[in-house]
C-alpha positions as CSV (number, residue, x, y, z in Angstrom):
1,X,184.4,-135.7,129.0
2,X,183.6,-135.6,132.5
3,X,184.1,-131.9,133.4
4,X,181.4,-128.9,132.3
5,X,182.9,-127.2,129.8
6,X,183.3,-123.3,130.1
7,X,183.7,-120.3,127.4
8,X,181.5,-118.5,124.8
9,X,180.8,-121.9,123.4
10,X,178.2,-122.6,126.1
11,X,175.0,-120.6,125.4
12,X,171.2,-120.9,125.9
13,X,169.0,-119.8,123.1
14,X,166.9,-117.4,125.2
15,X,169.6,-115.5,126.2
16,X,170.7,-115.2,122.4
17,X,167.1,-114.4,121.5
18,X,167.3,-111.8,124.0
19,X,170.3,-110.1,123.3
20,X,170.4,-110.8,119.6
21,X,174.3,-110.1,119.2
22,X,174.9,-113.2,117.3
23,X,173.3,-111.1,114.3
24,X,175.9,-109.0,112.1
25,X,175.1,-106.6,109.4
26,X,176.4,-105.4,106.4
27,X,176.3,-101.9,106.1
28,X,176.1,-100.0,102.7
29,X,179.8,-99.7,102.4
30,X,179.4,-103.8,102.4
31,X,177.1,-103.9,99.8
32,X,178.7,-101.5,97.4
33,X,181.5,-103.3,97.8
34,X,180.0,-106.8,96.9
35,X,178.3,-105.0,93.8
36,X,181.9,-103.8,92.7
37,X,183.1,-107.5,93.3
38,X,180.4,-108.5,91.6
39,X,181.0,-106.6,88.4
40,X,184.7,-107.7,88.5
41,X,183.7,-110.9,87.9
42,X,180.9,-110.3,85.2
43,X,184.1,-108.1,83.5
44,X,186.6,-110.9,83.7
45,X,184.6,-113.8,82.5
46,X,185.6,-116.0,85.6
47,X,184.1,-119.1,85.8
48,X,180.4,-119.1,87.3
49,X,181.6,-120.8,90.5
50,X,184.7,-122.1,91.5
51,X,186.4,-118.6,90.9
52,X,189.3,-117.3,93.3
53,X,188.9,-115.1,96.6
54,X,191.4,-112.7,94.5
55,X,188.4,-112.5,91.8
56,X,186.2,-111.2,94.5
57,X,187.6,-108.1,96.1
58,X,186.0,-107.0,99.7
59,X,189.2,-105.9,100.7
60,X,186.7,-103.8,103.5
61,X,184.4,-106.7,104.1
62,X,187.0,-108.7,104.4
63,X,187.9,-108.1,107.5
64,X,184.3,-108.9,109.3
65,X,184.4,-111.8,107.6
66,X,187.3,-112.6,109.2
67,X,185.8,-111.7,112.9
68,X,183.1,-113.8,111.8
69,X,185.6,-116.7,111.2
70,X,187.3,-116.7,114.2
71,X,183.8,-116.5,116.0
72,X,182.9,-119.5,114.7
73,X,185.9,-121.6,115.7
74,X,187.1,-119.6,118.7
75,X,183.4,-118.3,120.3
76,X,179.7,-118.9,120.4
77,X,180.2,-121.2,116.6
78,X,177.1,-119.6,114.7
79,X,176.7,-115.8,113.1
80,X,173.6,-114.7,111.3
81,X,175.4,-112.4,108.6
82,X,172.3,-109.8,107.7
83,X,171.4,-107.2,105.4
84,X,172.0,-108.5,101.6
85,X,169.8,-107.0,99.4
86,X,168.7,-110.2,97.4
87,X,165.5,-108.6,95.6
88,X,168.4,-106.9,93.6
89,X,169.9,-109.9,92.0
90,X,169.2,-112.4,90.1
91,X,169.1,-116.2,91.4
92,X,172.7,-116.7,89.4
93,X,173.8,-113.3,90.7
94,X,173.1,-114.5,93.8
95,X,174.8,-118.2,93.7
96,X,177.7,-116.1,92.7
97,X,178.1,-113.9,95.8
98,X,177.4,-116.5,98.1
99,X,180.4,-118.7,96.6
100,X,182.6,-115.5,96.6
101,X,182.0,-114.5,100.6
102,X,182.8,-117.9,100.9
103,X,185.4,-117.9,99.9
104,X,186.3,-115.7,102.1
105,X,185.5,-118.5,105.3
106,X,186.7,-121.8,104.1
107,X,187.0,-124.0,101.0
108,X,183.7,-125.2,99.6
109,X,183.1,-129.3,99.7
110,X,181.3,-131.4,97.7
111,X,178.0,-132.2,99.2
112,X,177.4,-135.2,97.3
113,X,179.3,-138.3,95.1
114,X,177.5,-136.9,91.8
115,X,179.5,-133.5,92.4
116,X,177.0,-131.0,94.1
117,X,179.2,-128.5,95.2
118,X,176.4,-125.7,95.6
119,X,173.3,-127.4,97.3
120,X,169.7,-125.8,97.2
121,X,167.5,-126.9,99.8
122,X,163.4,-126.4,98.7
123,X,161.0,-128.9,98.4
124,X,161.4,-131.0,96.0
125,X,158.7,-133.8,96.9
126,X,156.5,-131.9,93.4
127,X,159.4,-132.3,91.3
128,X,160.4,-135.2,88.9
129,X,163.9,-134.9,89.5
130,X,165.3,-135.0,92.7
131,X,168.3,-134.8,94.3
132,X,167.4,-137.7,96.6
133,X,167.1,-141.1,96.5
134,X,163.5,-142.8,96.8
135,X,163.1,-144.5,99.9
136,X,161.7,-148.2,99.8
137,X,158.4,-148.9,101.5
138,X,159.6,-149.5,105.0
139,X,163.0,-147.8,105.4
140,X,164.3,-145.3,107.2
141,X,163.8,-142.0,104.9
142,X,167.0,-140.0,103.9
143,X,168.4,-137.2,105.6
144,X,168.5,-135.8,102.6
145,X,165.0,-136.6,101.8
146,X,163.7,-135.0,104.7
147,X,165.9,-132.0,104.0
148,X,164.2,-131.5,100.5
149,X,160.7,-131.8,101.9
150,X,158.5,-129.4,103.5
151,X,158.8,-131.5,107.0
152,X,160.6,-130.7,110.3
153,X,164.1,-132.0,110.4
154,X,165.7,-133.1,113.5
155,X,168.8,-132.1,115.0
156,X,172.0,-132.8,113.0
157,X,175.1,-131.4,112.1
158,X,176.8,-132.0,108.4
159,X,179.7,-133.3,107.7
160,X,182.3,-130.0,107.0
161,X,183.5,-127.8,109.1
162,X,180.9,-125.1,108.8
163,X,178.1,-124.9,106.9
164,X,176.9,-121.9,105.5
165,X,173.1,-121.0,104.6
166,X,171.8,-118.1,102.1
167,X,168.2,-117.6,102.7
168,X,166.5,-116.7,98.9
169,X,163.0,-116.8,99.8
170,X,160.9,-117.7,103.1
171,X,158.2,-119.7,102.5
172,X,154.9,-118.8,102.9
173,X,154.9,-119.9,106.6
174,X,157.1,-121.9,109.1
175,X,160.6,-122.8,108.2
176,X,162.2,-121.4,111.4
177,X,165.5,-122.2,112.0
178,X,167.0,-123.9,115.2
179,X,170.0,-123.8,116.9
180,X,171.5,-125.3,120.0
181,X,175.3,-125.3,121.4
182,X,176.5,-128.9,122.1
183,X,178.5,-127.6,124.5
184,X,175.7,-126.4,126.6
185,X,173.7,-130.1,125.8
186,X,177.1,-131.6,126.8
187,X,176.8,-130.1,130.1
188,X,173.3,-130.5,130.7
189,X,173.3,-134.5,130.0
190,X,176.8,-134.5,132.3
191,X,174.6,-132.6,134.7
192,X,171.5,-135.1,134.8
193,X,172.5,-138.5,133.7
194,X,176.0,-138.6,133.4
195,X,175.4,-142.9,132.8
196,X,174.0,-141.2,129.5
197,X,176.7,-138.7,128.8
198,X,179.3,-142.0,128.8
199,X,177.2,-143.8,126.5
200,X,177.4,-140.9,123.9
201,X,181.0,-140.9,124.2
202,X,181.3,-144.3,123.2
203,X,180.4,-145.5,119.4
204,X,177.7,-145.6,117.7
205,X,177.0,-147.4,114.3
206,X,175.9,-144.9,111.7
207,X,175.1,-145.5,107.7
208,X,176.8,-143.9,104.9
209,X,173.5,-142.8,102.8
210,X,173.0,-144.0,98.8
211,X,171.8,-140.4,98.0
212,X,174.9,-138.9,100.0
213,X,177.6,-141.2,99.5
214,X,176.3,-143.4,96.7
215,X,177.2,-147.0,96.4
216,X,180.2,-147.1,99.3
217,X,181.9,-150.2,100.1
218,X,181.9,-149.1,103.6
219,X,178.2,-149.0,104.3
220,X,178.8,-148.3,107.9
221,X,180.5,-146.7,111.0
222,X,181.1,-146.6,114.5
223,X,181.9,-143.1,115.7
224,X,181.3,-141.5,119.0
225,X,178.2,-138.9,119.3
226,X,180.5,-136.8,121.4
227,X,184.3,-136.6,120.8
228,X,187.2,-134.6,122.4
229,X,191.0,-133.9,121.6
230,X,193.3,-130.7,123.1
231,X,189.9,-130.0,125.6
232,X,187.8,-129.0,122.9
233,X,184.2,-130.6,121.8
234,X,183.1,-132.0,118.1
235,X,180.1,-133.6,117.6
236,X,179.2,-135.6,114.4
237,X,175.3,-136.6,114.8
238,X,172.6,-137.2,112.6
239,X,169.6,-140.0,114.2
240,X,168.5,-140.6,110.4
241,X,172.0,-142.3,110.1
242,X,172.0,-144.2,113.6
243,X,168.5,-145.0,112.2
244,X,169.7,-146.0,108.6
245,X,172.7,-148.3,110.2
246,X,170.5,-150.2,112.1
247,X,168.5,-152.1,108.4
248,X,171.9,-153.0,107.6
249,X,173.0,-157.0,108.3
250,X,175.4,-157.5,110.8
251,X,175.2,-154.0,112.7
252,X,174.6,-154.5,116.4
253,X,171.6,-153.2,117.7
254,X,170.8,-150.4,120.4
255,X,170.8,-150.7,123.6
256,X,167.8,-149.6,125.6
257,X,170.3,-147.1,127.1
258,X,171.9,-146.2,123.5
259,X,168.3,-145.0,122.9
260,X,167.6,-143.2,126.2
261,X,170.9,-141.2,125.8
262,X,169.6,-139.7,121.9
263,X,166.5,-139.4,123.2
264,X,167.4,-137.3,126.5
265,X,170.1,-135.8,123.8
266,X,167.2,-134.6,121.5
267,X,165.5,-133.4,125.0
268,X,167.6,-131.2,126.0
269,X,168.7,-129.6,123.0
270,X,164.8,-128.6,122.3
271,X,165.1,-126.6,126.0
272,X,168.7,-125.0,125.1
273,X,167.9,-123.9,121.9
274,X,167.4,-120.8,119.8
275,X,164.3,-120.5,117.3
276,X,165.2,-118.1,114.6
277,X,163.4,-117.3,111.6
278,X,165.2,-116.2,108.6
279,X,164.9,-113.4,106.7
280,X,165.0,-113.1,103.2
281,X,169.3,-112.1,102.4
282,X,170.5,-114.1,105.4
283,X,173.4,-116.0,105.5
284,X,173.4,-118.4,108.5
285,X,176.9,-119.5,109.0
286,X,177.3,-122.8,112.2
287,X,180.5,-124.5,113.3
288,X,179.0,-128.3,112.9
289,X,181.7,-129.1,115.7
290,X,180.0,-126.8,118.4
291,X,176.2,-126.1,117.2
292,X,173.3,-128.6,116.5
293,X,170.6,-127.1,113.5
294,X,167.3,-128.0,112.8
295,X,164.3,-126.6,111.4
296,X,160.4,-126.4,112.0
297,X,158.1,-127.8,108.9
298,X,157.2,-125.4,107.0
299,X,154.3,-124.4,104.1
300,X,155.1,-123.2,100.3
301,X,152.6,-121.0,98.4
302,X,153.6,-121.3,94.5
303,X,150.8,-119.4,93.4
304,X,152.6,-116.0,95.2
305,X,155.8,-117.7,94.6
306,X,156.3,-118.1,98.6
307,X,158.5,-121.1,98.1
308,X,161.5,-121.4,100.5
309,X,164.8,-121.5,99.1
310,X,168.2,-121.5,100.7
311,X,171.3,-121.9,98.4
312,X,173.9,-124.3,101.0
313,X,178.2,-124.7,100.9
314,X,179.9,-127.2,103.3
315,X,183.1,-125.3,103.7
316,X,186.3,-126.8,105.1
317,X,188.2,-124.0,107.0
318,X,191.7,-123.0,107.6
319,X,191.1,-122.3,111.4
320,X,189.4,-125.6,112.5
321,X,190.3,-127.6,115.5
322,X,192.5,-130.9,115.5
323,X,189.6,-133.9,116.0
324,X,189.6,-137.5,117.8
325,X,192.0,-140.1,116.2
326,X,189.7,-141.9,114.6
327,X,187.2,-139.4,113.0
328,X,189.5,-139.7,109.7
329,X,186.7,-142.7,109.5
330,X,184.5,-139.7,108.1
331,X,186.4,-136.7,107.7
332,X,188.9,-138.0,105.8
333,X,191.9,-136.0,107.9
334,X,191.7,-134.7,111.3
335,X,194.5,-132.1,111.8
336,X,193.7,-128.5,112.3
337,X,193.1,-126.6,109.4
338,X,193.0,-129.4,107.0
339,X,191.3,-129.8,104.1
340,X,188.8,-132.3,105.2
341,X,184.7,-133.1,105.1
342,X,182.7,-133.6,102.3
343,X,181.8,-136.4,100.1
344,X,184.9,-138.1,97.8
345,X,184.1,-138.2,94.0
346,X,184.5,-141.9,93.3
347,X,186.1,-140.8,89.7
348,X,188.7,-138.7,90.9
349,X,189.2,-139.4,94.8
350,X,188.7,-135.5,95.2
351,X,186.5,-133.7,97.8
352,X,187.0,-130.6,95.7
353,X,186.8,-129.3,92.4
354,X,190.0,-130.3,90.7
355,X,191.9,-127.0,88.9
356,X,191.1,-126.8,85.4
C-alpha cells in the first residue's frame, strides 16, 4: 500500500512504555469471579479443556474481555491482561482458566498436525521428548525449535488470529517480551525505501514446517509479507520459514533486494518496538494481523525452580478482518469472522476439536 496508514494501530514502543495503558487489570471482583467459574467446573465434571464459555461464568469479566476484544481488532492489536493470582493454583487449575477466558476471545486452534491445542513454551533442549523436530546438521532450525529453547527468537507472527500468552513462571533472567505494530514498520519502510516496501508486498516463498505441519504435500508457499483488503493491513511473517523454503528443490531464490527488504524489515521493527517483561499471571493477548512478537534469550535456574513457562492458544476470533484473496493458501478461509488459522489434523480435516 502506498499511503501511511493512520489510527490507534500505528504506535511506537516508547510511547507505550511510557504511558503503559496497554496494561489492564483484573480487580478482586475479577478474581473472585474466576474462582467461582472455576469451581463450577470442578462441580460439573466438564471436560478438562475443550469445555463451553457457558461452563465458565464471568458474566462481570465478561464484559472487559470484550473491550479487550474489540481492542485487538479495532485499536492498538495487543493487551497485557494483569493481575491473576497464579501462586494460588495449580498448573492444571491454571490450563483451565486460561482455556475458559479464552473462550471468552476466540475459538482455540490446533497448533500442531499431532493435535496440540494447548501449547507450552519452556525449554525443552534437556528433555527427551520434544515437541519439535530435530534439525539435520546444516538446516535451517525450526521455528518451533527455537521457540522451545532458551534462545532469542526473531520477529514473527503465528498463524491465527490472535495468540494469547499466560506467563506461569519467569525464568531466572531474560525472557523479555517484544512487540512492534506492523503498521507503524509499514510506514516507516514506505517512508525510507519505498523500492523495499513493494518488494514486501509481492510474494515470498515460505516452507510449511515437519514439526508444524507434518508431512504436507504442499511443502511450500508464496504469500506476500504485507497484504491488504477493505484498507486494512495483515501480515503473515516468520524468516525461519522464508529461510526453510529456500533448502527445498525448485524454490526460486532471493533476490539481493528480497533480502535487503527483511533485513531493513527486522531494522526497523527493533527501533519501533516495545520491550516488556512479563510478570508472573500475565496474559499477553496480540492481533498477529497488526503486531510483530519476539523475545530476548533468556536463562532457567532448575535448582530454585526459575524455569520460564508460558501456557500458549491460537484463537480464531469472531471479530477479525476479511484478508487478501489468496491467503486461504494458509489460513484456510479469509472472510471476516471465520473460523480459520491453525494446523488441519490430517485424520479428520479439522482445525478444531471435533464435539464428542
Amino acid at each position: 500500500m502506498s499511503t501511511m496508514l493512520t489510527g490507534r494501530v500505528v504506535w511506537y514502543g516508547a510511547e507505550l512504555a511510557a504511558s503503559g495503558d496497554w496494561i489492564r487489570t483484573l480487580d478482586a471482583g475479577n478474581c473472585a469471579e474466576i474462582d467461582a467459574a472455576l469451581a463450577c467446573l470442578e462441580r460439573k465434571s466438564a471436560p478438562f479443556l475443550g469445555f463451553s464459555r457457558a461452563d465458565f461464568p464471568l458474566h462481570r469479566t465478561a464484559a472487559l474481555l470484550a473491550e479487550i476484544g474489540a481492542e485487538l481488532e479495532d485499536g492498538r492489536g495487543m493487551v497485557r491482561l494483569r493481575g491473576l493470582p497464579v501462586e494460588r493454583y495449580s498448573e492444571d487449575q491454571l490450563r483451565r482458566i486460561f482455556w475458559g477466558i479464552g473462550r471468552y476471545l476466540g475459538t482455540a486452534v490446533y497448533q500442531n498436525a499431532t493435535g496440540e491445542i494447548m501449547g507450552e513454551v519452556r525449554d525443552e533442549t534437556r528433555l527427551e521428548s520434544k515437541t519439535y523436530a530435530p534439525t539435520a546438521e546444516g538446516q535451517v532450525a525450526s521455528a518451533r525449535a527455537r521457540s522451545r529453547s532458551t534462545g532469542p527468537l526473531r520477529w514473527h507472527t503465528d498463524r491465527c488470529d490472535v495468540i494469547a500468552l499466560m506467563c506461569v513462571r519467569n525464568a531466572q533472567a531474560g525472557g523479555v517480551s517484544k512487540l512492534a505494530s506492523i503498521a507503524t514498520i509499514h510506514n516507516e519502510i514506505l517512508r525510507r525505501r519505498p523500492d523495499l516496501l513493494a518488494l514486501l508486498c509481492q510474494d515470498y516463498w515460505r516452507a510449511r514446517p515437519v514439526d508444524e505441519d507434518g508431512r504436507s504435500p504442499d511443502r511450500v508457499f508464496a504469500m506476500p509479507v504485507f497484504g491488504f483488503r477493505d484498507g486494512r493491513i495483515t501480515s503473515q511473517y516468520s524468516r525461519t520459514y522464508v529461510e526453510q523454503a529456500q533448502e527445498v528443490p525448485g524454490v526460486p531464490k532471493l533476490s539481493a533486494a528480497q533480502n535487503e527488504a527483511l533485513d531493513l524489515l527486522a531494522e526497523v521493527a527493533e527501533e519501533v518496538c516495545l520491550h516488556s517483561p512479563f510478570e508472573a499471571g500475565d496474559i499477553q493477548l496480540l492481533n498477529n494481523h497488526v503486531v510483530y512478537h519476539g523475545r530476548t534469550a533468556y536463562q532457567d535456574d532448575p535448582t530454585t525452580r526459575q524455569e520460564r513457562l508460558l501456557f500458549r492458544l491460537w484463537l480464531a476470533t469472531p471479530n477479525s478482518r476479511p484478508l487478501p484473496a489468496g491467503f486461504e493458501t494458509l489460513w484456510g478461509a479469509t472472510d471476516a469472522g471465520a473460523l480459520r488459522g491453525g494446523v488441519v489434523q490430517p485424520a479428520t480435516g479439522a482445525r478444531v476439536p471435533l464435539p464428542a
